[in-house]
C-alpha positions as CSV (number, residue, x, y, z in Angstrom):
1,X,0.0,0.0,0.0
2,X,1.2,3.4,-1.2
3,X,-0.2,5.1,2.5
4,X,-1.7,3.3,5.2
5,X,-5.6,3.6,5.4
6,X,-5.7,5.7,8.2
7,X,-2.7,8.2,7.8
8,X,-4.6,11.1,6.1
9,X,-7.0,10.9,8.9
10,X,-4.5,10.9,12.0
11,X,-2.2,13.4,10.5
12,X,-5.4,16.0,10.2
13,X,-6.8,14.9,13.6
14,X,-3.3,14.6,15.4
15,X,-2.6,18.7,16.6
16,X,-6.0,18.9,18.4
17,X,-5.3,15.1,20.3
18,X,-4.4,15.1,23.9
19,X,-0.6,13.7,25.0
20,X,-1.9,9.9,25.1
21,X,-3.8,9.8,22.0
22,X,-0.7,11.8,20.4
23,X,1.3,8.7,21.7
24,X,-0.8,6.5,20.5
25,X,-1.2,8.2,17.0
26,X,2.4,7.9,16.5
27,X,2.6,4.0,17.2
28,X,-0.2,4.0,14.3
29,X,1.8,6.6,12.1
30,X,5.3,4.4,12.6
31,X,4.2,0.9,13.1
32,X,1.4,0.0,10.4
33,X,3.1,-4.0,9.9
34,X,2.6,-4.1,14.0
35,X,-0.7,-2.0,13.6
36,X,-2.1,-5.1,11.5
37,X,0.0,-7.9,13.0
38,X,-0.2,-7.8,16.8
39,X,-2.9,-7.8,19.0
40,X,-4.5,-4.4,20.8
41,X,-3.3,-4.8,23.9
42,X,0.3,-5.7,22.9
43,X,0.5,-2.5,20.6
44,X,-1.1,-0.6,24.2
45,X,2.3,-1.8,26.1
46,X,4.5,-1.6,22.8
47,X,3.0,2.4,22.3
48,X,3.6,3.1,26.3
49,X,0.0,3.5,26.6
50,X,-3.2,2.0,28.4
51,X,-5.1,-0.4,26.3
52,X,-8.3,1.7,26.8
53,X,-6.7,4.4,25.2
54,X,-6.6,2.7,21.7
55,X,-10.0,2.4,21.9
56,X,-10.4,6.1,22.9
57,X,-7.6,6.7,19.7
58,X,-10.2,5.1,17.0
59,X,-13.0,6.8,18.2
60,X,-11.5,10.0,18.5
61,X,-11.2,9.3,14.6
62,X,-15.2,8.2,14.2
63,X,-14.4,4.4,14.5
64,X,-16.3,1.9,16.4
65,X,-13.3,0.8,18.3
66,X,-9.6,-0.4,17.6
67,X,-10.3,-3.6,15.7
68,X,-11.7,-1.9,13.4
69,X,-8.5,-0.4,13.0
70,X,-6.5,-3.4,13.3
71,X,-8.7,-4.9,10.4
72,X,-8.1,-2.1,7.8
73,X,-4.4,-2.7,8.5
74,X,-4.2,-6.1,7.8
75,X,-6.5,-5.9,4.8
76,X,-4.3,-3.3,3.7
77,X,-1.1,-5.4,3.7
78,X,-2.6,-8.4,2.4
79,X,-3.8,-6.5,-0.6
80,X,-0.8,-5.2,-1.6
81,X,1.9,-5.1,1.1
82,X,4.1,-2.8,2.4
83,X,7.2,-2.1,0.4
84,X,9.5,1.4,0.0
85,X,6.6,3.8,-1.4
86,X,4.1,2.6,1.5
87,X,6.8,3.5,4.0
88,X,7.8,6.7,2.8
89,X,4.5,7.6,2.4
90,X,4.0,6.6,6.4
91,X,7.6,8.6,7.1
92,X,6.3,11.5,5.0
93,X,3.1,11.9,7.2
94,X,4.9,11.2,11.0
95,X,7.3,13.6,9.9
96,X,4.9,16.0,9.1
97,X,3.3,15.1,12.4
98,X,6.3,15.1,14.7
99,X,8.5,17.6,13.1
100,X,12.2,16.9,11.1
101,X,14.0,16.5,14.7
102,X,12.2,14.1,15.7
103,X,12.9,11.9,13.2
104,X,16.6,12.8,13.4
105,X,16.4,11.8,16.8
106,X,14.7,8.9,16.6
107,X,16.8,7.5,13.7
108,X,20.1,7.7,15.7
109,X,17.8,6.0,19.3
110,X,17.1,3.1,17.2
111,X,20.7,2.8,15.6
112,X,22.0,2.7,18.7
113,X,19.9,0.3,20.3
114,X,19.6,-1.6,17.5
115,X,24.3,-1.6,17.9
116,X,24.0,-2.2,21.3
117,X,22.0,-5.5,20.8
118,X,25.2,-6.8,18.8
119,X,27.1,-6.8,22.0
120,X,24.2,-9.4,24.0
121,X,25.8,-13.0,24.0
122,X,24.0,-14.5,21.9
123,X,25.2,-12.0,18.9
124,X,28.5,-12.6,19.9
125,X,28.7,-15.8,20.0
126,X,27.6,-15.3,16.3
127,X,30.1,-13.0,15.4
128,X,32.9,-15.1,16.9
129,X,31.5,-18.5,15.1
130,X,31.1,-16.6,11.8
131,X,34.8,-15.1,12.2
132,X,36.4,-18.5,13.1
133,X,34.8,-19.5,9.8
134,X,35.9,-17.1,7.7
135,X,39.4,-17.1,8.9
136,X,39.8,-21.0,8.6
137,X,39.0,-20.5,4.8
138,X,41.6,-20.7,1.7
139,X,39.4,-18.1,0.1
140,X,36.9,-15.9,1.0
141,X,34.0,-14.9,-1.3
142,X,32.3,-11.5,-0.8
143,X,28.6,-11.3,-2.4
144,X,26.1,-8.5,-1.3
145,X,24.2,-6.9,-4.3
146,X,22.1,-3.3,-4.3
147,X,22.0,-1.9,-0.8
148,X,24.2,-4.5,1.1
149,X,26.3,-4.2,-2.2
150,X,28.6,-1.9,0.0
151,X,28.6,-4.3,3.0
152,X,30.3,-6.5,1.3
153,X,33.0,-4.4,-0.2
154,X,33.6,-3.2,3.0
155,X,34.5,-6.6,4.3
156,X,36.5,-7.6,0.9
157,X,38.5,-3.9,1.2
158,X,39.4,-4.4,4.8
159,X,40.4,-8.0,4.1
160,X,42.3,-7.5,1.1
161,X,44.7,-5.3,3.1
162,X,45.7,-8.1,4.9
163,X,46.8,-10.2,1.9
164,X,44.9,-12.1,-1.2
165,X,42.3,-14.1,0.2
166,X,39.2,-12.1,-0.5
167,X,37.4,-12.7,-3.8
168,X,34.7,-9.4,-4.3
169,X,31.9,-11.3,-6.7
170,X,31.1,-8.1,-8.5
171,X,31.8,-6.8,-11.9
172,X,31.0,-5.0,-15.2
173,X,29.2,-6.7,-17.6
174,X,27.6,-9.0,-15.7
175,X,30.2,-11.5,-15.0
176,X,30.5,-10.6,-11.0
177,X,29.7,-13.6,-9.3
178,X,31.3,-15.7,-12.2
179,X,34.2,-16.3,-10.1
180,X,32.4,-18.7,-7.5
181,X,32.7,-21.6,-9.7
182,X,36.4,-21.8,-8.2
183,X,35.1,-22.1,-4.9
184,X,35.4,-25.8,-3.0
185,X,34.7,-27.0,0.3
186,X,38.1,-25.5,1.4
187,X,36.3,-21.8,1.0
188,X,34.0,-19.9,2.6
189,X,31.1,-17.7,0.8
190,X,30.3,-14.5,2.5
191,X,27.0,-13.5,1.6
192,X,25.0,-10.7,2.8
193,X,21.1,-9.2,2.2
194,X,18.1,-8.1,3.8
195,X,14.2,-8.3,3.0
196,X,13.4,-7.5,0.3
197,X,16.0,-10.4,-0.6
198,X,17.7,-9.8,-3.8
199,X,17.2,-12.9,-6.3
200,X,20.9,-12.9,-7.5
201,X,22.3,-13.2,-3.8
202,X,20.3,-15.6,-3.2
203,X,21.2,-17.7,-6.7
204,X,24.6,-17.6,-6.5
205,X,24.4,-18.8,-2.4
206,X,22.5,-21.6,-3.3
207,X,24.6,-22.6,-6.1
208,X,27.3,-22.5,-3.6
209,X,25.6,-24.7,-1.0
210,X,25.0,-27.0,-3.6
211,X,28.8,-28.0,-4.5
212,X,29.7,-27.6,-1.0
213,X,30.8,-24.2,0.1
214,X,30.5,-23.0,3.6
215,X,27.9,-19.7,3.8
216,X,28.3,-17.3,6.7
217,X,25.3,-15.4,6.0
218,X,24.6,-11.9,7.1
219,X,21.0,-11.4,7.2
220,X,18.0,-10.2,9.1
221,X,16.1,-13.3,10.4
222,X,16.8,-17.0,10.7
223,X,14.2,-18.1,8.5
224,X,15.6,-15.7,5.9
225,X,16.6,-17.6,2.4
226,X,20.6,-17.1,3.2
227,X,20.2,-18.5,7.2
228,X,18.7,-21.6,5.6
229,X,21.7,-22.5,3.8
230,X,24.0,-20.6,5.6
231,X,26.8,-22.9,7.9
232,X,27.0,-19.6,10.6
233,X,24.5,-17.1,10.5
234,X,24.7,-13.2,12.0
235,X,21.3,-11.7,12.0
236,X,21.4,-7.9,12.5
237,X,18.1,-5.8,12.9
238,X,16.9,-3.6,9.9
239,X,13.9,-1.6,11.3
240,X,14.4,1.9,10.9
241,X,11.8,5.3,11.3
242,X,13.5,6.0,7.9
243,X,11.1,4.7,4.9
244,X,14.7,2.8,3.7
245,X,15.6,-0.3,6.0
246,X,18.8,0.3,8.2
247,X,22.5,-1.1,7.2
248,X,24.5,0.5,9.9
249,X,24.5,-2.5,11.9
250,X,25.5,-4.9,9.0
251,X,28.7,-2.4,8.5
252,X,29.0,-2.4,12.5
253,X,29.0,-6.2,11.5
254,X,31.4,-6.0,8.9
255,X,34.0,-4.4,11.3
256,X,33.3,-6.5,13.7
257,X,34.4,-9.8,11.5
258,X,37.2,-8.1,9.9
259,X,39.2,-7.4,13.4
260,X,38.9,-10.8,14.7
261,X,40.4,-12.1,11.8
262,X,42.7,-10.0,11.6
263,X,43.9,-10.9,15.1
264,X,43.8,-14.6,13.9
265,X,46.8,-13.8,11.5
266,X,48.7,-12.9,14.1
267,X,52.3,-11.9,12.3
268,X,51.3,-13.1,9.0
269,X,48.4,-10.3,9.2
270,X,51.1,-7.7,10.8
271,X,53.1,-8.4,7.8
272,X,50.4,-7.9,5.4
273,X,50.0,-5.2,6.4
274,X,53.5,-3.7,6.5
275,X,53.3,-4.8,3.2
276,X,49.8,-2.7,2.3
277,X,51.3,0.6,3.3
278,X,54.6,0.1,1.8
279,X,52.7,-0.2,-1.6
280,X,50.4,2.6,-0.4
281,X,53.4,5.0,0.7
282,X,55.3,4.6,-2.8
283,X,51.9,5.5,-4.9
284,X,51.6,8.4,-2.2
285,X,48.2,7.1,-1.9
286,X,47.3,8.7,1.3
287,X,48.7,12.8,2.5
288,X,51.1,12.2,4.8
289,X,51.8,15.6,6.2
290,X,50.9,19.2,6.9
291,X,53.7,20.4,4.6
292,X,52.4,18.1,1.7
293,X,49.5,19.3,2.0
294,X,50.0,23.0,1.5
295,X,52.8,22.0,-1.5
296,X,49.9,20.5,-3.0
């Protein structure tokens, strides 16, 4: 759906609602998949609010009572779901609601809860798994396409400083992910995307799986098409007040994996990497100095 049924409606209504119908008209305005998914009284303690209040929220707009609601939701999303225009259309009206700082704000609260949840032991013990499998690898295959496109080449860039092992599968001409047909047991594929999943991720992972290669996946939920192939698994929220998911956590990710295997290398990384800025210092690749600077 392009807007969510009800958005016109709250946005007009909103200015002249008192605080806890405000609260609960934001929960509406941010939260449609919730709005048609979970029930009243959930979305009550989710929204910081008193059940009855929902009920005083839909009739405040001329409805019977919050199923109502609930139902126009989920008819909504059945019809036609929810995809980048229906949540920029729900963005466009809470920010019209709430104001441009608010939505600042609340960007950079969830990002940093959504970081924070990276460090609970369960995550960890993800991260660490999925590093210990990358490092044990003879090669290691980079794939993320469209948005988690740059995910990817962040781990393959970081990598590649510390010698040859990284493989990026991305190219002109539409040859990128050509170069997994080397792959054996002996590798490891490193494939990463979120919902909406993008077909050609999720082609070129199963073709892996099928002769054998190892998947660490990177991806939002265990039931995702990558986690049901994938050897190790590192799911990483994507929710964001933004009509675009988030991928901040995926690059937190990204660093993450990089630094423990780098630490796995021990001296062979430290000379890698003594290597790297040799190479970088005699192409001048980088300004080394004040005086540089100005001369330049």
């Amino acid at each position: 759906m392009n807007r969510a049924p009800l958005t016109d409606r709250i946005v007009k209504a909103f200015k002249t609602m008192p605080g806890q119908l405000q609260t609960a008209a934001r929960f509406v305005l941010d939260r449609p998949q919730d709005v048609a998914l979970l029930s009243m009284r959930e979305q009550a303690r989710r929204a910081g609010v008193q059940p009855a209040t929902m009920t005083r929220f839909a009739q405040r707009l001329g409805l019977d009572g919050y199923d109502t609601i609930r139902k126009l939701y989920a008819e909504a999303i059945r019809k036609e779901g929810l995809g980048f225009a229906g949540r920029a259309g729900i963005q466009v009206a809470s920010q019209k609601a709430k104001g441009e700082r608010a939505l600042a704000i609340e960007i950079v609260e969830s990002l940093t809860q959504q970081i924070a949840r990276l460090a609970k032991p369960d995550a960890v013990e993800q991260l660490v798994a999925a590093a210990a499998l990358l490092a044990s690898a003879n090669r290691i295959y980079c794939l993320g396409l469209r948005a988690c496109h740059a995910v990817a080449w962040q781990l393959h860039y970081v990598l590649s400083l510390l010698g040859d092992r990284t493989v990026l599968l991305d190219g002109i001409a539409g040859v990128g992910r050509d170069p997994i047909r080397s792959a054996t047991s002996k590798d490891v594929l490193f494939a990463t995307s979120v919902e909406p999943y993008t077909r050609a991720t999720i082609e070129a992972a199963q073709y892996a799986h099928n002769r054998g290669v190892p998947i660490v996946a990177l991806t939002d939920s265990a039931i995702s098409p990558l986690a049901q192939i994938a050897r190790q698994s590192i799911l990483v929220p994507k929710d964001s007040p933004s009509f675009f998911h988030s991928l901040t956590p995926a690059f937190v990710v990204g660093e993450i994996l990089a630094a423990i295997i780098a630490g796995r290398g021990g001296k062979a990384s430290l000379d890698a990497l003594r290597r790297t800025e040799a190479q970088l210092g005699a192409f001048h690749v980088h300004l080394s100095s004040r005086r540089e600077r100005k001369s330049r």
